[in-house]
C-alpha positions as CSV (number, residue, x, y, z in Angstrom):
1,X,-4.8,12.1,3.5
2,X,-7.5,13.3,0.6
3,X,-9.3,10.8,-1.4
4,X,-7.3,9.6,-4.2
5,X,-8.8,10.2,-8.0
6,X,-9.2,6.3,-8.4
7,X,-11.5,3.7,-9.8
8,X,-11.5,0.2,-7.6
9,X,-12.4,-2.0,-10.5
10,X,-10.1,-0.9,-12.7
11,X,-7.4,-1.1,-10.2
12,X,-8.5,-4.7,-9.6
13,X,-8.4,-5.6,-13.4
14,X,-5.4,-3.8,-14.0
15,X,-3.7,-6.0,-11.0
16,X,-5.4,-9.0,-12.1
17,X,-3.8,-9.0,-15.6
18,X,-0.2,-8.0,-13.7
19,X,-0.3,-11.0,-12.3
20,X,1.8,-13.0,-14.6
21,X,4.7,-10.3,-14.8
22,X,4.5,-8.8,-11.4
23,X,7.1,-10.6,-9.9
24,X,9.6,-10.1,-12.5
25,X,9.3,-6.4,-12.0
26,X,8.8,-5.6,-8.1
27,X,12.1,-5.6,-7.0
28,X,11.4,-2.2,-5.6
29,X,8.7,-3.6,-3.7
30,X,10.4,-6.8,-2.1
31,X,13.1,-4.2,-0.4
32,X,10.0,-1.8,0.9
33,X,8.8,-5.5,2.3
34,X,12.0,-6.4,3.7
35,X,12.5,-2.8,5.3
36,X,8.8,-3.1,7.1
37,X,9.4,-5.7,8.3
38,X,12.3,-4.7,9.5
39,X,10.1,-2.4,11.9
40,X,9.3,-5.7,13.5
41,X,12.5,-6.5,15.1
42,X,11.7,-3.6,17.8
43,X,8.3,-4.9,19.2
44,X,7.9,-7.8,21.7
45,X,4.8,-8.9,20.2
46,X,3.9,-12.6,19.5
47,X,0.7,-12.4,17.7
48,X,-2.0,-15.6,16.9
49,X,-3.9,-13.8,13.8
50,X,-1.6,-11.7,11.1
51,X,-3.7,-10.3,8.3
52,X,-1.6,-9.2,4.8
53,X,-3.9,-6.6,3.0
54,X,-3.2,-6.3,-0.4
55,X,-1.0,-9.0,-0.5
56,X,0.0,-9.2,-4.2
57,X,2.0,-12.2,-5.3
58,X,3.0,-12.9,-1.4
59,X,5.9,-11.3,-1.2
60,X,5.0,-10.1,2.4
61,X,2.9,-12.9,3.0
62,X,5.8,-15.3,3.0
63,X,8.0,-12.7,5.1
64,X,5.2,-12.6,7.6
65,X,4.8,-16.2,8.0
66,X,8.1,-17.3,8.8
67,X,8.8,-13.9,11.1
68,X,5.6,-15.6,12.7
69,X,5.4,-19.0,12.3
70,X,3.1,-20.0,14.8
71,X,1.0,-17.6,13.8
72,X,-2.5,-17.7,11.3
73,X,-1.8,-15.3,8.5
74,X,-4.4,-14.2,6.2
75,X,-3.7,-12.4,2.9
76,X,-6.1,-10.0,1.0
77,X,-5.8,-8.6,-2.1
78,X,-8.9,-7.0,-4.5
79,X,-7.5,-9.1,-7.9
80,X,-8.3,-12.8,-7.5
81,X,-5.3,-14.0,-10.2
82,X,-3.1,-12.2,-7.3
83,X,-4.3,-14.3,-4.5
84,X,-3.8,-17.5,-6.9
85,X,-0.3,-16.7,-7.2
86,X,0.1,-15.8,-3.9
87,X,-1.5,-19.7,-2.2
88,X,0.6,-21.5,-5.4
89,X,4.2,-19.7,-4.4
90,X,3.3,-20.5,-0.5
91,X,5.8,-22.6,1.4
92,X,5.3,-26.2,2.7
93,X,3.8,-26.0,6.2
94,X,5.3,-27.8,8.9
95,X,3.0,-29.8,11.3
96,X,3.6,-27.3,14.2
97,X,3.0,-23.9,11.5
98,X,-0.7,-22.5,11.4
99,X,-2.5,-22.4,8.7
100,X,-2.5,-19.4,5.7
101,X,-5.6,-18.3,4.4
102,X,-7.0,-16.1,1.2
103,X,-9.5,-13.7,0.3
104,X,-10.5,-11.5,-2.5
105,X,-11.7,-8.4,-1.1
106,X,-11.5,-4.8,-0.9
107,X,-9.2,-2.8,1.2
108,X,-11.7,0.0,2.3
109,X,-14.7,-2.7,3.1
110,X,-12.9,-5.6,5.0
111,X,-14.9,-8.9,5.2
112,X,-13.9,-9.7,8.7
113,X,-15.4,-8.8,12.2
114,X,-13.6,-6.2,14.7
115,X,-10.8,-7.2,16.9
116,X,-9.7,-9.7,14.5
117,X,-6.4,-9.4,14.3
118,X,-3.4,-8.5,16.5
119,X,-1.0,-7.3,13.5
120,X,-2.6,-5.4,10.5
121,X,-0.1,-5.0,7.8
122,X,0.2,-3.8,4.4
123,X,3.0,-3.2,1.7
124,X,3.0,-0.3,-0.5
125,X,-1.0,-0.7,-1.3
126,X,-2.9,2.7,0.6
127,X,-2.1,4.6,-2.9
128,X,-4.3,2.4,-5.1
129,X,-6.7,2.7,-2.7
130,X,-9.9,5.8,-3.7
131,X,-10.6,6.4,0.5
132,X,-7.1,6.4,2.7
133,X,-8.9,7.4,5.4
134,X,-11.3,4.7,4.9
135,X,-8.7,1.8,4.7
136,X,-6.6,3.2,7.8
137,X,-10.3,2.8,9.6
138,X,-10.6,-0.5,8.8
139,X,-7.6,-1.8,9.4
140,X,-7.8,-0.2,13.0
141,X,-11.2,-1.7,13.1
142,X,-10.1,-5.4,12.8
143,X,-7.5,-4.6,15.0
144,X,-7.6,-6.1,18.3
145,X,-6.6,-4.8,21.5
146,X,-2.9,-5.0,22.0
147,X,-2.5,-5.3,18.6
148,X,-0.2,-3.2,15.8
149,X,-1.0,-1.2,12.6
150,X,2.1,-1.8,10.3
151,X,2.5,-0.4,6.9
152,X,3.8,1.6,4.1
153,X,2.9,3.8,1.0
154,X,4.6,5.7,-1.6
155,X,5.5,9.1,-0.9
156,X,5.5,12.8,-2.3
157,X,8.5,12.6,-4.2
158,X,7.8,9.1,-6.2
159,X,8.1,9.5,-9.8
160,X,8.5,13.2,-9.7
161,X,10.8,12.9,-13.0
162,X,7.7,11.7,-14.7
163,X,5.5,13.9,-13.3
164,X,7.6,16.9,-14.5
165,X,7.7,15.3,-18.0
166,X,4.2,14.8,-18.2
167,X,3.5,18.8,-17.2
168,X,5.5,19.8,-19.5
169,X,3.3,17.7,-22.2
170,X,0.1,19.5,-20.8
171,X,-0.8,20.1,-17.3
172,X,-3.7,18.1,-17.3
173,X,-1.4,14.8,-18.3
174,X,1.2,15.6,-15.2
175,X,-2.2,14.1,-13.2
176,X,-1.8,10.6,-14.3
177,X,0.9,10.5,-12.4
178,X,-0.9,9.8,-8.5
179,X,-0.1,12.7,-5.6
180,X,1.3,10.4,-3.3
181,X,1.0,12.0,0.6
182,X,4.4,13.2,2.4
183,X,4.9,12.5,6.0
184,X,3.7,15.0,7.9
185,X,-0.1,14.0,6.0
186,X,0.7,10.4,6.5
187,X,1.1,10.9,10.7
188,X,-1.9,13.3,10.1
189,X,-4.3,10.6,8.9
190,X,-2.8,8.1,11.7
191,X,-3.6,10.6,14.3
192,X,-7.5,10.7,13.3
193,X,-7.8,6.9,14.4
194,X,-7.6,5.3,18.3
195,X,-4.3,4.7,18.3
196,X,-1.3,5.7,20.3
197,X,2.6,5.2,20.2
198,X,2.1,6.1,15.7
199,X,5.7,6.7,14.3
200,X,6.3,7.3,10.4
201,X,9.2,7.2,8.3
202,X,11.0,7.1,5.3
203,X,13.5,6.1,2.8
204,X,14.6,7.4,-0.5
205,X,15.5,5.3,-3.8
206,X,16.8,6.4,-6.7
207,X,16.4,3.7,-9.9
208,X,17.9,3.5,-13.1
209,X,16.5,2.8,-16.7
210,X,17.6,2.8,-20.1
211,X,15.1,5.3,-21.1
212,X,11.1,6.4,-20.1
213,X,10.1,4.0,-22.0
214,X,11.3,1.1,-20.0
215,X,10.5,3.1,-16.8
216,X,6.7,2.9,-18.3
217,X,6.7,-0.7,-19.3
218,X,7.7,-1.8,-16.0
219,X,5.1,0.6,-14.3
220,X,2.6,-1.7,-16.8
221,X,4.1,-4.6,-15.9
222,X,3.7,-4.1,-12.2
223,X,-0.3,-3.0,-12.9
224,X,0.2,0.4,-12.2
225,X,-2.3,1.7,-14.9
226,X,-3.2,5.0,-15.8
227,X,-6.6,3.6,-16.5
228,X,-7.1,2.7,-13.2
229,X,-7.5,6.9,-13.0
230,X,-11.1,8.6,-13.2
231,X,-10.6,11.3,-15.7
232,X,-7.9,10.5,-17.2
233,X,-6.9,12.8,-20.2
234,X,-7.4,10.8,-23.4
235,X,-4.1,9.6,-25.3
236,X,-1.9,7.9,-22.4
237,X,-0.1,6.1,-25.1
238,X,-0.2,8.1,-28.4
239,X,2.9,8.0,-30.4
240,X,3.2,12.1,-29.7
241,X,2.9,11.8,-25.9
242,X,5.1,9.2,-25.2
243,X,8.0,10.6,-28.3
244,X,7.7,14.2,-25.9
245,X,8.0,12.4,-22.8
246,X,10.9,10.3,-23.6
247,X,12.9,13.6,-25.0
248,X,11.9,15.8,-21.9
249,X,12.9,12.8,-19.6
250,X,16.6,11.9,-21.2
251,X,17.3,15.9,-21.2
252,X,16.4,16.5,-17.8
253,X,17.2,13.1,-16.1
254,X,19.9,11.5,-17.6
255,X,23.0,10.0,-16.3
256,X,26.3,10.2,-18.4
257,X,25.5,6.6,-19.5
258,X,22.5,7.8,-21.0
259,X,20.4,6.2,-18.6
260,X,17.6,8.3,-16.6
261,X,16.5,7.9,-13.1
262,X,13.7,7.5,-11.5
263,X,13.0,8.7,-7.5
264,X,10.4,6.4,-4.9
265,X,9.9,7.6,-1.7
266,X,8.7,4.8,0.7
267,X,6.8,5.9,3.9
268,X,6.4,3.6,6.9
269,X,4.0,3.5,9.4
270,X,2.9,1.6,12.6
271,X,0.9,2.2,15.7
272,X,-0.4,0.4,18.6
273,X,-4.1,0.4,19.6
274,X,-5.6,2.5,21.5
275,X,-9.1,2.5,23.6
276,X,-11.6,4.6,21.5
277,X,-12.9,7.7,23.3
278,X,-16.0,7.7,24.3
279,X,-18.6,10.5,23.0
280,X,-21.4,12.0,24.9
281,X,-24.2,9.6,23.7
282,X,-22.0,6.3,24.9
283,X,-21.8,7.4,28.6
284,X,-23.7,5.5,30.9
285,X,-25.9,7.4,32.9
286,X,-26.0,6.9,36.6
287,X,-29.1,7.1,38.4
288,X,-29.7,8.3,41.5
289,X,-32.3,7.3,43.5
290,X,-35.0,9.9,45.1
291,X,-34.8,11.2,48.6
292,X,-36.3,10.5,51.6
């Protein structure tokens, strides 16, 4: 997967001040929770250390914890009003439950040592991160032997509607919406890392609004910012962008009700660890001793 055009900080603020209305708007999200985890019901493993990255309001956090319930589960997430949400919504723990912990910290630069955890997991965060490649590296990096690699991103066709509107505004605005990987890209970048077993796939959904506008605000609402975009063309939100969009989007998009829809694509992944190879330099050399 390519590096994505995206600035960290301002994905963190943007998240940080979606923490408030984030819930009321990720319903999208839950079901892409519910469905990974899902993926669970076909493994045998009973793992001591879960870690959550990106973790949001908890969502998955909470799923993980009772799938797991004997199980330490630590959640991530790079906006600290996130993570406050996340601890307050936490169930009661029972006497025999383990512990939940939380950290503010960045996907692509993980604050914990290797062969931490024996289930890495993550809910629709890779495409807010800049380095894909980077994350998937670190999550196999605090992966311990044994363990699994479990999560899921947005996909090629997400938001195409928008995307068309936008061109049709100016080519250079059809960029603020992301280009999300497919799957084929999405194996691709699995297969770079020491894993084995990697399996990918995908489901479709098509959601409804009563117009682009409300498509937008709930994109806001969930902290999915343009601004979180480097080089973003000026005038996200002028009056004469948003009146075009909204026209182009009902003519193109539109249901007989009026309302338009809206296409996500989910992609799941998982994979098991593997042994790094090892390269030239790591081999031990043997030494043999002299004649007689």
């Amino acid at each position: 997967m390519s590096e994505q055009h995206i600035n960290t900080r301002r994905v963190g603020r943007a998240f940080s001040r979606s923490a408030a209305t984030y819930d009321q708007h990720a319903v999208l999200q839950r079901e892409a929770a519910d469905r990974l985890l899902a993926h669970l019901e076909f493994t045998k493993i009973k793992p001591q250390r879960v870690l959550d990255i990106g973790c949001g309001t908890g969502y998955f956090t909470r799923l993980l914890r009772q799938h797991f319930s004997r199980a330490h589960v630590t959640a991530v997430d790079i906006a600290p009003p996130m993570l406050a949400v996340a601890r307050r919504e936490q169930p009661r723990r029972m006497p025999w439950a383990a512990k939940n912990a939380f950290a503010a910290a960045d996907a692509c630069a993980l604050p914990f040592a290797d062969a931490s955890f024996d289930i890495v997991a993550s809910n629709l965060v890779m495409q807010w991160v800049g380095e894909p490649q980077q994350m998937l590296a670190e999550m196999r990096r605090v992966l311990a032997p044994g363990g699994l690699l479990l999560f899921s991103t947005f996909g090629r066709r997400t938001l195409n509607e928008l995307r068309q509107s936008l061109a049709d505004f100016s080519h250079e605005h059809a960029g603020l919406v992301l280009p999300f990987p497919d799957v084929t890209s999405l194996g691709d970048a699995l297969m770079k890392l020491p894993v084995e077993l990697p399996v990918t796939d995908s489901d479709l959904f098509t959601l409804t609004y009563a117009d682009a506008m409300a498509l937008i605000r709930e994109l806001k609402g969930l902290g999915a910012s343009s601004s979180a975009i480097r080089n973003r063309p000026s005038g996200l939100y002028g009056r004469r962008l948003l009146k075009h969009v909204s026209k182009v989007y009902a003519a193109r998009h539109s249901a007989a009700d009026g309302r338009i829809s809206a296409t996500f694509e989910v992609l799941y992944a998982q994979a098991w660890y593997a042994e790094a190879p090892r390269t030239f330099d790591q081999v031990i050399p043997i030494e043999v001793s002299g004649g007689a």
